[in-house]
C-alpha positions in Angstrom: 50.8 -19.1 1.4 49.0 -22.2 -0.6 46.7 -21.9 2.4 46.1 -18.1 2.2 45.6 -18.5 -1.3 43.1 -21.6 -0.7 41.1 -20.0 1.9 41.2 -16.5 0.1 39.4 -18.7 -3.1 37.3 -20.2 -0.5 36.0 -17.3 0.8 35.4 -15.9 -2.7 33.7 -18.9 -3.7 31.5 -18.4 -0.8 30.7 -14.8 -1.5 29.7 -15.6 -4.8 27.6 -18.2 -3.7 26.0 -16.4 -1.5 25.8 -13.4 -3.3 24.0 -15.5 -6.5 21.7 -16.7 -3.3 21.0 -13.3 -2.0 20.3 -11.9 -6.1 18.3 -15.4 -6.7 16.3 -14.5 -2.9 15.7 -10.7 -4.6 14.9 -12.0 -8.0 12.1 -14.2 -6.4 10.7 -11.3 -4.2 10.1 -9.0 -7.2 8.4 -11.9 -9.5 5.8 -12.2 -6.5 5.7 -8.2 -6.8 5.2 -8.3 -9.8 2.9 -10.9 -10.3 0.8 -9.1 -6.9 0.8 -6.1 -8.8 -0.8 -7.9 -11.4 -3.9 -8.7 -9.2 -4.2 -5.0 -8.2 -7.4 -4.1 -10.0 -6.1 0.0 -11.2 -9.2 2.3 -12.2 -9.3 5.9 -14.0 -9.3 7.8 -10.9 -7.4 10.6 -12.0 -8.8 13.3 -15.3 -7.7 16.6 -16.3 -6.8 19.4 -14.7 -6.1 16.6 -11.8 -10.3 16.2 -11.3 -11.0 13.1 -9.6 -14.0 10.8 -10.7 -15.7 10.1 -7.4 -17.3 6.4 -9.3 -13.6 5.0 -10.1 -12.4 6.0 -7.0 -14.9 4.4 -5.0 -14.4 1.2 -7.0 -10.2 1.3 -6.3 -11.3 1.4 -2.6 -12.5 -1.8 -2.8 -10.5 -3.2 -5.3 -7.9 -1.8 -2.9 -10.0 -3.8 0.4 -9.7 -7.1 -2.1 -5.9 -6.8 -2.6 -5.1 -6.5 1.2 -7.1 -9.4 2.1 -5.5 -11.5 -0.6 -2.5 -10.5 0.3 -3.1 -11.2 4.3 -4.1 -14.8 2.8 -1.5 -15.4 1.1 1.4 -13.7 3.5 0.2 -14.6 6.9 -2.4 -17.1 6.2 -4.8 -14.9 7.9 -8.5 -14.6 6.3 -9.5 -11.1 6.5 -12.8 -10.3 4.3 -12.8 -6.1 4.0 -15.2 -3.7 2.4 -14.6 -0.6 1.8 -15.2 2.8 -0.2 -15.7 6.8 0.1 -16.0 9.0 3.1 -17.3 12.1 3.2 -19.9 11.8 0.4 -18.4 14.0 -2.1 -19.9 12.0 -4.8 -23.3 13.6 -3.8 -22.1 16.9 -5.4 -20.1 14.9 -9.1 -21.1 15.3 -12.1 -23.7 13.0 -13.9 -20.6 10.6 -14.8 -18.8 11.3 -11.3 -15.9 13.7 -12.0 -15.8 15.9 -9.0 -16.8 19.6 -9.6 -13.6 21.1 -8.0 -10.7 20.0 -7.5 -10.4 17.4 -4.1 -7.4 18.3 -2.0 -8.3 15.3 0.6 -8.6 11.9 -0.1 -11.1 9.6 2.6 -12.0 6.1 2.8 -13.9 4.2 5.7 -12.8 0.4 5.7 -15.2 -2.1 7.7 -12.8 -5.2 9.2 -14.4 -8.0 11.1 -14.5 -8.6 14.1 -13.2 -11.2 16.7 -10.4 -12.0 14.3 -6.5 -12.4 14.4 -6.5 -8.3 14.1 -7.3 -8.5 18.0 -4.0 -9.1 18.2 -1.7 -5.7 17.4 1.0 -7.7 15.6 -1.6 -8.7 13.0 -3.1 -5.2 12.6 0.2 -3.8 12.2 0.7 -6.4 9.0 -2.7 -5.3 7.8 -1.4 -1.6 7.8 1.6 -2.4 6.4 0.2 -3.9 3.7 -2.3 -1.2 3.2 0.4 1.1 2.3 1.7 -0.8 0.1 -1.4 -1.4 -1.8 -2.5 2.0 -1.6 1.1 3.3 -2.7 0.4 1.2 -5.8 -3.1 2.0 -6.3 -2.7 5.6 -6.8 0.8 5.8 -8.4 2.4 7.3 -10.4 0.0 10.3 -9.8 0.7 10.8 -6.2 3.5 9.7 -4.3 2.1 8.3 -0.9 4.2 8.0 2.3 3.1 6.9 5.7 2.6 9.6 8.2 0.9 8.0 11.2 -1.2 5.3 12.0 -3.6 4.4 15.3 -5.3 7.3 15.9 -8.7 7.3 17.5 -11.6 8.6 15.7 -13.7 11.2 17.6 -16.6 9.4 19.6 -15.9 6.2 18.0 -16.8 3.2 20.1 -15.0 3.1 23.5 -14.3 -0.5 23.5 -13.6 -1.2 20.0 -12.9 2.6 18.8 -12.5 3.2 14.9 -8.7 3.8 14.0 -6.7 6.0 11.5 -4.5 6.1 9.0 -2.6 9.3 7.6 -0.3 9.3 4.5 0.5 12.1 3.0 1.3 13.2 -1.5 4.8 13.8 -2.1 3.3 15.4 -5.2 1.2 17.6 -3.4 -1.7 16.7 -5.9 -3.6 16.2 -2.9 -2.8 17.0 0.5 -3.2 13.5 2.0 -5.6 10.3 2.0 -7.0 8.9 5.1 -8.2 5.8 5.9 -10.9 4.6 8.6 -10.6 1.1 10.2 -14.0 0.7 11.6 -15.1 -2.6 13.5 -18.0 -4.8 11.9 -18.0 -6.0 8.3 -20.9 -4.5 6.8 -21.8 -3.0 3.9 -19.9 0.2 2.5 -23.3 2.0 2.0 -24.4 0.9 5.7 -21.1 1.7 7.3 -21.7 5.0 6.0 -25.2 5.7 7.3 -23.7 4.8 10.8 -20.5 7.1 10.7 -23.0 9.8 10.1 -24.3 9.6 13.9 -20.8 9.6 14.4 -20.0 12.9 12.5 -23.3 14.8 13.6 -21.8 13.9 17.4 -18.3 15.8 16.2 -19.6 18.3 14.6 -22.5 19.3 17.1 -20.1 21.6 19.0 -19.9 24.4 16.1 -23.6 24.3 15.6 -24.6 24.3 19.2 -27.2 26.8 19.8 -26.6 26.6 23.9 -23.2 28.5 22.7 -21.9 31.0 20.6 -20.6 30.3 16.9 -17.3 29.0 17.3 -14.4 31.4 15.3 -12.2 28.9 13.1 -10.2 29.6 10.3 -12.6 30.1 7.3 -10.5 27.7 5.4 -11.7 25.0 8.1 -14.9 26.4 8.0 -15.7 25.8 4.3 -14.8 22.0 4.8 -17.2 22.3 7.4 -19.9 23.7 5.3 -19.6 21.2 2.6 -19.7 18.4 5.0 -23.4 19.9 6.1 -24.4 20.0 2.0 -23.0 15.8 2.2 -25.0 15.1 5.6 -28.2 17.1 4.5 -27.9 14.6 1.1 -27.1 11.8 2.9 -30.0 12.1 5.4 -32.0 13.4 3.5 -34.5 10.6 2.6 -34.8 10.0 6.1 -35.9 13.9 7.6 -39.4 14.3 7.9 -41.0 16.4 4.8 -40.9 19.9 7.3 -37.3 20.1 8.1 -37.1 19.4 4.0 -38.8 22.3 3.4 -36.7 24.0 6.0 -33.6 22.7 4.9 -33.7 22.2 1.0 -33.2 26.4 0.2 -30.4 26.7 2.9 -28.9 23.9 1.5 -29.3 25.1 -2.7 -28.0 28.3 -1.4 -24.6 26.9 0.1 -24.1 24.4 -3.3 -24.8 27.6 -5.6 -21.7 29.5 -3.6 -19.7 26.1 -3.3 -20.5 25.8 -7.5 -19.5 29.6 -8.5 -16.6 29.3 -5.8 -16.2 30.1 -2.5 -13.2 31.7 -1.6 -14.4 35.2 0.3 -14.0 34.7 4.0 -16.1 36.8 5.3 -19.0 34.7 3.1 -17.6 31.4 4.5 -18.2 32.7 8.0 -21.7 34.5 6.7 -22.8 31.1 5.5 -21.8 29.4 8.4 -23.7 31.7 11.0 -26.9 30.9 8.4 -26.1 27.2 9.0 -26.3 27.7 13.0 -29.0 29.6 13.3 -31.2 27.3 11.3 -30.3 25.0 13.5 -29.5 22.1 11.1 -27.5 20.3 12.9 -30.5 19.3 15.1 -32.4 18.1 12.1 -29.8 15.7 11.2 -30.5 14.2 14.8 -34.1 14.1 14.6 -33.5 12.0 11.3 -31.7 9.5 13.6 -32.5 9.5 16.8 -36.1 7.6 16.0 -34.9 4.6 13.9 -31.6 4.0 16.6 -33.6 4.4 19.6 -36.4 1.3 18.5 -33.5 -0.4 19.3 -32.5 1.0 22.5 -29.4 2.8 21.3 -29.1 6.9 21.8 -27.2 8.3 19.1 -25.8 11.0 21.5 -24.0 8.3 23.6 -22.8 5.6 20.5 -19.3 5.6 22.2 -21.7 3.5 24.7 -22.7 1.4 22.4 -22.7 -2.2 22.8 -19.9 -3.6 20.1 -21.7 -5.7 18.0 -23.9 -2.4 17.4 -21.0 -1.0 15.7 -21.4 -0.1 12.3 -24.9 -1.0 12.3 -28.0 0.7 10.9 -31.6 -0.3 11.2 -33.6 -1.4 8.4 -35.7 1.6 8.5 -32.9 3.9 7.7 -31.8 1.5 5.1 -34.9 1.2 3.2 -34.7 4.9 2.8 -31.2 6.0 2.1 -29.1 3.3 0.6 -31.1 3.0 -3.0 -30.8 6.7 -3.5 -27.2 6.2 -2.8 -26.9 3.0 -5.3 -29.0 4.4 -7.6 -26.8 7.7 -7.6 -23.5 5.2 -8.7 -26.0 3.1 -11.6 -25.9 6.7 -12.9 -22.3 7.1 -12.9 -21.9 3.7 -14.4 -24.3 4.2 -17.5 -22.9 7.8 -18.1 -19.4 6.3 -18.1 -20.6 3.2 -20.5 -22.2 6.2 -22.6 -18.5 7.9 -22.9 -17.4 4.8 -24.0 -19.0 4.6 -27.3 
């Protein structure tokens, strides 16, 4: 009995103890939380009538980039420099102080990642993903509510050796439907990466445009993301077409924003607009704007998945020169219109 008793102390003692270990182990964890939630740089994303300003939210991406690779530092000792920021050039079509005109269902960011690094090996890229979620989770909370979907994908005509992957997390809240990242392989600029995902997207999108085939019949609801992303390409590249497809282009163009302004909801319009799109043969023009610069250095823009890997992400100074100041000079404007609210 005395030894029944003993033991049955004993082993109390020892749950306690390790109990108090186990508390003192979770304790610990949540002060690191705590104190890497502190580093997490948190910016104004969200306004009312849950509009998104486009210049915050391109900041948090980064701030977002600077968190993971602190965190990859600190963690796994792995030194991980990442830039990153806004797909899709909505920001092209804010306000003067970057609060989006409507309402943004879909939330996109590119992020450039170095390459020949420890991410060559999966275990590591899984950690950086992991952590991505976390960060992200944190970033946007408590507005939305972000949960991992799926992660890996291969984005269309991305490079073949080294092709850009994807991450899909979807909004408990249903505030937005989802954000997506883009890992993309070379660590370059955010304003460069996205002059070079635009050869990428012209190349996707070429197939509902192609005037050796009929217009393609998609849901209009797809259709009018489609149309917008035309209005972002045109304003991206725009800079960079010659002065006639300008002309051409700059009416089509004001038409589709007037509609997209007023609200575009009439399907039959959406697919009116969109058969006005591929006949005037924009997509084309959007080449042409390209195919020069990239092909002074031997690359064809209608085989990039081709390209040679240390060509990824990359954009030739000509190109440069002529679209990332408008692009810069487009988020001083946010900045001073924001500084202006301030006062």
């Amino acid at each position: 009995m005395e030894n029944s008793t003993s033991n049955f102390l004993g082993w109390n003692f020892f749950c306690f103890f390790v109990s108090k270990v186990v508390l003192n182990t979770i304790e610990f964890h949540l002060q690191v939380y705590k104190k890497t939630m502190t580093e997490l740089v948190k910016t104004p994303v969200f306004a009312d009538d849950n509009l998104i300003n486009l210049y915050h939210l391109n900041e948090l991406y980064q701030n977002v980039a600077t968190e993971v690779s602190r965190r990859m530092r600190e963690t796994h000792q792995i030194e991980i420099p990442i830039t990153s920021g806004i797909w899709g050039g909505t920001y092209l079509i804010a306000r003067p102080n970057g609060l989006s005109r409507r309402r943004i269902w879909r939330l996109y960011c590119i992020v450039n990642l170095p390459q020949n690094t420890p991410l060559d090996k999966h275990q590591n890229m899984e950690r950086l993903v992991s952590i991505y979620c976390d960060v992200f989770t944190e970033a946007f909370s408590p507005q939305l509510q972000l949960k991992l979907k799926m992660w890996g994908g291969c984005l269309p005509f991305s490079n073949s050796i080294k092709p850009s992957l994807t991450l899909h997390m979807e909004d408990a809240t249903e505030t937005v439907r989802w954000l997506r990242a883009f890992f993309v392989w070379n660590h370059v600029s955010w304003e460069e990466s996205i002059i070079s995902d635009t050869a990428r997207i012209i190349k996707e999108y070429k197939e509902f445009f192609d005037l050796d085939k009929s217009p393609i019949v998609k849901d209009p609801k797809e259709i009018k993301y489609l149309l917008q992303d035309i209005i972002i390409i045109y304003r991206t590249l725009q800079n960079a077409c010659s002065e006639d497809f300008q002309e051409h282009a700059n009416p089509i163009i004001a038409k589709m924003m007037e509609r997209f302004m007023t609200g575009l909801h009439d399907p039959g319009e959406i697919v009116d607009l969109y058969e006005m799109v591929f006949k005037n043969a924009l997509i084309y023009g959007f080449e042409e704007s390209l195919e020069g610069p990239f092909s002074k250095a031997g690359l064809d823009i209608h085989n990039l998945e081709s390209w040679p890997v240390e060509k990824i992400n990359w954009v030739p100074d000509e190109l440069k020169e002529k679209i990332i100041p408008p692009i810069q000079k487009l988020f001083a404007g946010f900045k001073a219109e924001l500084e202006k609210e301030k006062v």
